[in-house]
C-alpha positions in Angstrom: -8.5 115.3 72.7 -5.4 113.4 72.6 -3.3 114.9 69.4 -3.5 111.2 67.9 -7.1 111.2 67.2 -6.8 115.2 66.5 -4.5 114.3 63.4 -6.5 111.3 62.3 -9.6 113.2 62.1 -8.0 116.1 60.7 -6.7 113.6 57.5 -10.3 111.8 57.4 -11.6 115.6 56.8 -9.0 116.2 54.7 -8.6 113.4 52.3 -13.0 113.7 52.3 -12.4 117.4 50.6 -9.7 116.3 48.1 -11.9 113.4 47.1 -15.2 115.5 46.3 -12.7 118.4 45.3 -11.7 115.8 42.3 -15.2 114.9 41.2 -15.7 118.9 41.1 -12.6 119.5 38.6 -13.9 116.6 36.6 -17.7 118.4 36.6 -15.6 121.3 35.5 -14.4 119.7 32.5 -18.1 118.2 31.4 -18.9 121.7 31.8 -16.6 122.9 29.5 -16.7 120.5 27.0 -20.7 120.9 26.9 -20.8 124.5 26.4 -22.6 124.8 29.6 -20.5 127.4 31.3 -22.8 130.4 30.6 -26.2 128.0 31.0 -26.7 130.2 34.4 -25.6 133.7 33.2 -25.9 135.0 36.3 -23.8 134.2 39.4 -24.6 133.3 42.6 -28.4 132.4 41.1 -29.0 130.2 38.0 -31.1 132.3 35.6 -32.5 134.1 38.5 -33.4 131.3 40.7 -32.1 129.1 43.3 -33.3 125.8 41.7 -33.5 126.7 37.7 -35.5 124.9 35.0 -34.3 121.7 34.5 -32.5 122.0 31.1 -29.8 119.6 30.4 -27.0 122.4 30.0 -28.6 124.4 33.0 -28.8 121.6 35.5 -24.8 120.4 34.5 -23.4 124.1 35.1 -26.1 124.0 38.5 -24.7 121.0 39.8 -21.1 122.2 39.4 -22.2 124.7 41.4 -23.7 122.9 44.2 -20.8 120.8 44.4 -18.6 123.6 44.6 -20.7 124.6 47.7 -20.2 121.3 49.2 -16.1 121.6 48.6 -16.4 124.8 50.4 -18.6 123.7 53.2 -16.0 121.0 54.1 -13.3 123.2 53.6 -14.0 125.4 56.2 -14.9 122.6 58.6 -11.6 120.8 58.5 -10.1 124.3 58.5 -12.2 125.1 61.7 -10.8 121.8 62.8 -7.5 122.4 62.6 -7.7 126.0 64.3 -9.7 124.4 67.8 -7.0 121.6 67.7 -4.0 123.2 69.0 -1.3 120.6 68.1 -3.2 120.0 64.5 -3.1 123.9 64.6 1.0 123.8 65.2 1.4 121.8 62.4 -1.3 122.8 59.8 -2.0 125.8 60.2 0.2 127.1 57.5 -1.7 124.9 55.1 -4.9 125.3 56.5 -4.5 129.1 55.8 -3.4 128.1 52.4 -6.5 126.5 51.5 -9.0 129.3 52.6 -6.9 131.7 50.6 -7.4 129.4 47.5 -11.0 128.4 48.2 -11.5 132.6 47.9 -9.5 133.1 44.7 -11.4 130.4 43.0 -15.0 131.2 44.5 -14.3 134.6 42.7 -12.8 133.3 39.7 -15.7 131.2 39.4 -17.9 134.1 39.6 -15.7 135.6 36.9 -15.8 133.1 34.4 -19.7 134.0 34.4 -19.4 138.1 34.1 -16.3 137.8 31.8 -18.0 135.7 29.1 -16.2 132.4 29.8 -12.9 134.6 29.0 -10.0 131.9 28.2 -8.0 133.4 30.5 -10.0 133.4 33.5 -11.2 129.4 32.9 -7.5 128.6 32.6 -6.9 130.7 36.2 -9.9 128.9 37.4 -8.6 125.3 36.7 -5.3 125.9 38.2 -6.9 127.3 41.2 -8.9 124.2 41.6 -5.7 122.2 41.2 -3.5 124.4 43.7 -6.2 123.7 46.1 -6.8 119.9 45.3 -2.8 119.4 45.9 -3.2 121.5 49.0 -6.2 119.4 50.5 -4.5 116.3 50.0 -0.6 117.9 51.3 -3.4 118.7 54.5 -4.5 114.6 54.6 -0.7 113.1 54.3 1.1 115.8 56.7 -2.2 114.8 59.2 -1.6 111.2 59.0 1.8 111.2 59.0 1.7 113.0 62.5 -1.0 110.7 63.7 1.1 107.4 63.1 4.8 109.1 64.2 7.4 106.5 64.5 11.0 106.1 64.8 12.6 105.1 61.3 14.0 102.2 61.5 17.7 101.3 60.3 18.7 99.7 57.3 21.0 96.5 58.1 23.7 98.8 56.8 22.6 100.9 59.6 21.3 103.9 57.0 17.8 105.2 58.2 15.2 103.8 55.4 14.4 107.7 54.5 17.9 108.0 53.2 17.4 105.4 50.6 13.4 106.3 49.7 14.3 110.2 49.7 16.6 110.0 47.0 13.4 109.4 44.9 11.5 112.2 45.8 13.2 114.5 43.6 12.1 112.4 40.6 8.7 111.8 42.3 8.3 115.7 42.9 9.8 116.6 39.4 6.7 114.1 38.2 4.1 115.8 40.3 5.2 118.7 39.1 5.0 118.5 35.5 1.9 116.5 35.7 0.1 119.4 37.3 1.8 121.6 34.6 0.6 119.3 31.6 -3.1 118.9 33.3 -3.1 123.2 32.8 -1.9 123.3 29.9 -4.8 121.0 28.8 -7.5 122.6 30.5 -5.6 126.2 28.4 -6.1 124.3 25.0 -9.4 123.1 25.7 -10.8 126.7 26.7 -9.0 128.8 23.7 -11.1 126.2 21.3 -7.5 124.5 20.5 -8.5 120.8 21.0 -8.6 119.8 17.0 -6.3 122.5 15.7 -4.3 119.6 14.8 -6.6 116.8 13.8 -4.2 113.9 13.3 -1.6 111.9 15.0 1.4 112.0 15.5 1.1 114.3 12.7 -0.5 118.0 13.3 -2.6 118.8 9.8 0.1 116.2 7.7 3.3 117.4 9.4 5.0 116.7 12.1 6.8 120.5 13.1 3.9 122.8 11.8 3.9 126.3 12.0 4.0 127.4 15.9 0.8 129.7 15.6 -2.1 130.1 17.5 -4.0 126.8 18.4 -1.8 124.6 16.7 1.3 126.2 19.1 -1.2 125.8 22.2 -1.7 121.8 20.8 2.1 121.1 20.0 2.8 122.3 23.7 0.6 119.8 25.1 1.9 116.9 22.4 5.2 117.7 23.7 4.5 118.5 27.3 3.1 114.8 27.3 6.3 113.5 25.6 8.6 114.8 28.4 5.9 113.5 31.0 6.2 110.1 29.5 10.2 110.5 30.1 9.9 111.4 33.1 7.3 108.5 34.3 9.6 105.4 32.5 12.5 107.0 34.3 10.6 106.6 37.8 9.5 103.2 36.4 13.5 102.1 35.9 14.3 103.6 39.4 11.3 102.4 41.6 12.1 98.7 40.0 15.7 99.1 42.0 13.9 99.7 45.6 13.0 96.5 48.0 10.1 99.0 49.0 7.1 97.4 47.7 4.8 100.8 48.2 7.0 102.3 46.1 7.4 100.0 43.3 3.6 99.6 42.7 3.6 103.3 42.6 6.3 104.1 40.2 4.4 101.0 38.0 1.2 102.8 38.4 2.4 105.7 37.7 4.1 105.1 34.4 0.7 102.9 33.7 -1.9 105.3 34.5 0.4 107.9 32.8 0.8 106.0 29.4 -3.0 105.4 29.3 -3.6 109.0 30.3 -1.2 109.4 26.6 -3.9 107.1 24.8 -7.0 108.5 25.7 -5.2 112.4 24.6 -4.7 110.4 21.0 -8.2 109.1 21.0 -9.5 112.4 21.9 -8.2 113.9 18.5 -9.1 110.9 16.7 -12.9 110.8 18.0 -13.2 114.5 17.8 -13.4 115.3 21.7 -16.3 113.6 22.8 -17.4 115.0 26.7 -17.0 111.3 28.6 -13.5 111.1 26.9 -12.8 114.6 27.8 -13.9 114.3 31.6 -12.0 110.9 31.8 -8.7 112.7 30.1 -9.1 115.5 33.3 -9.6 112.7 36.0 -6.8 110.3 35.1 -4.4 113.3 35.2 -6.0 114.4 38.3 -5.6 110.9 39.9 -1.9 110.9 38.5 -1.0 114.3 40.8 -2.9 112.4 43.1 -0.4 109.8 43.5 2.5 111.8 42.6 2.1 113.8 45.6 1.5 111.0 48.0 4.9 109.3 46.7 6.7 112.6 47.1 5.2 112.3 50.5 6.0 108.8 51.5 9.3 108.6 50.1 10.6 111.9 51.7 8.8 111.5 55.1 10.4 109.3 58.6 6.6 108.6 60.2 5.8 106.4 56.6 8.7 105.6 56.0 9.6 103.9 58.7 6.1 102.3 59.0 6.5 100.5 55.9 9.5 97.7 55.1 12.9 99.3 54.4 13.6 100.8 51.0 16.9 99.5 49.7 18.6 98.5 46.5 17.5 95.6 45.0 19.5 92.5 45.9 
C-alpha cells in the first residue's frame, strides 16, 4: 500500500480511538460523581456476571466498562496497523508502543480502583492515565496526517519559511496544553478525596479569601488557583494569536481562551449548585476538549506538512 493511504488510515484509526477514548474519561467522571465505582465489586465480572442486573449504578459503572473494552479493541487495531505498515511503522512506532504501554497501566489501574476500595490515590493515577493515553492517541492522529499530506513550506514574501513565524507560538500553545492537562488532574484529585465543596463559596473559600491551607480546602485552593494561571495563560494566547495573518490559528487561540473561560464558569457553578453529575461530566469534557485543541495547535503551529498547507502565518499588517 502506497505510504499515503497507510498514514491516512493510520490517523482515521487514530483520531476514531481518541474520540471514543473522550466519551470514556467523561463516563469516568458520571461514574465518580454517582458513587458508582464499587457498583460491580468485582473486576473483570460485574457482581459475578457478564451482563449484571440492571440497576441504575450497576449498569453506569458496566458501561464504563464496556467502553473501555471498545478503547482497547481499537487500540490494538491501529497499533497492529501501524506495525504491518512499514513506513507508518518508521514513523509511529515509538508512539504506537507508547500507547500499549498505557492502555496496560490503566487496564490494571482500573482493576485496582475496584480491589483497593476506590482508594483516592489509585482513581487520581487512573484519570491521568486515561489522559496520557488520550494525548497520546491523538499525537498518533496529527503525526499520521501530517505525513500523509507532506509538503514543501512555502516562503513568506520576506522569504522566512511560514513555520518560523507559527513556531514561535508553540511554546505558548504547549505551555497551555500543558497546564490544562495539569489542572484537568488536579480536578479529577479533588473530586476523588471528597474535596469538591470544602469551600462552598465563591471567590471566597468558607467567608475568606486565603483560608487555612489544610486538607480539602488546600486540595480546592490549588484548583481555584491552578484555573487562575490557566486563564493567564489562555488571554495571553488570545493577545498573541490576534497578531498572526494565520486564520487556523487565530480561531484557535479565540477558542481556546473561550472554551477556557466557560470551562472557569461551569467550576463556579459547580460550587454554587453543589456538584450536580451533568455539570460534573460537562466540567471533565470541556477540559478534555480544551487539551484536545491545545495539542493540535502545538501541532500545527510547530509542524512544515500543516503549516505550509495552510496560508502563511505572519504579523498582522
Amino acid at each position: 500500500m502506497a505510504p499515503t493511504r497507510a498514514f491516512a488510515i493510520t490517523s482515521r484509526l487514530a483520531l476514531a480511538t481518541s474520540i471514543l477514548m473522550f466519551g470514556l474519561i467523561v463516563i469516568g467522571s458520571v461514574v465518580r460523581t454517582t458513587g458508582s465505582g464499587l457498583a460491580c465489586p468485582d473486576w473483570p465480572l460485574c457482581q459475578g456476571r457478564i451482563i449484571p442486573p440492571f440497576q441504575f449504578n450497576v449498569l453506569i459503572e458496566w458501561f464504563h466498562r464496556c467502553v473501555a473494552l471498545l478503547v482497547s479493541l481499537l487500540l490494538f487495531a491501529t497499533v497492529a496497523w501501524i506495525v504491518t505498515q512499514r513506513a507508518v511503522r518508521a514513523r509511529l512506532g515509538g508512539l504506537a508502543a507508547l500507547a500499549v504501554v498505557l492502555l496496560f497501566v490503566q487496564v490494571l489501574l482500573g482493576a485496582l480502583t475496584v480491589w483497593k476500595l476506590l482508594a483516592p490515590q489509585v482513581v487520581s493515577a487512573h484519570l491521568a492515565t486515561a489522559l496520557a493515553l488520550f494525548t497520546t492517541m491523538l499525537t498518533t492522529a496529527l503525526v499520521a496526517r501530517a505525513a500523509a499530506d507532506e509538503v514543501h513550506v512555502a516562503p513568506t514574501p520576506a522569504g522566512i519559511p511560514a513555520r518560523v513565524e507559527s513556531g514561535s507560538l508553540t511554546p505558548l500553545f504547549a505551555t497551555a496544553a500543558g497546564l490544562t492537562f495539569v489542572q484537568a488532574l488536579l480536578g479529577g484529585i479533588v473530586s476523588t478525596n471528597g474535596a469538591g465543596l470544602a469551600c462552598p463559596d465563591w471567590p471566597t473559600c468558607n467567608g475568606v479569601l486565603f483560608p487555612p491551607m489544610q486538607g480539602g480546602v488546600a486540595l480546592q485552593m490549588l484548583h481555584r488557583f491552578g484555573a487562575y494561571t490557566l486563564l493567564a495563560v489562555m488571554l495571553a494566547v488570545l493577545v498573541r494569536t490576534r497578531r498572526v495573518t494565520d486564520p487556523a490559528l487565530r480561531s484557535g487561540g479565540g477558542l481556546l481562551f473561550g472554551l477556557t473561560l466557560v470551562q472557569a464558569l461551569f467550576g463556579i457553578l459547580n460550587v454554587r449548585l453543589g456538584i450536580p453529575v451533568w455539570l460534573s461530566a460537562l466540567h471533565l469534557g470541556i477540559a478534555t476538549a480544551i487539551l484536545a485543541l491545545g495539542i493540535t495547535l502545538t501541532f500545527l503551529s510547530a509542524t512544515p506538512a500543516f503549516a505550509g498547507g495552510r496560508p502563511r502565518v505572519g504579523a498582522a499588517a
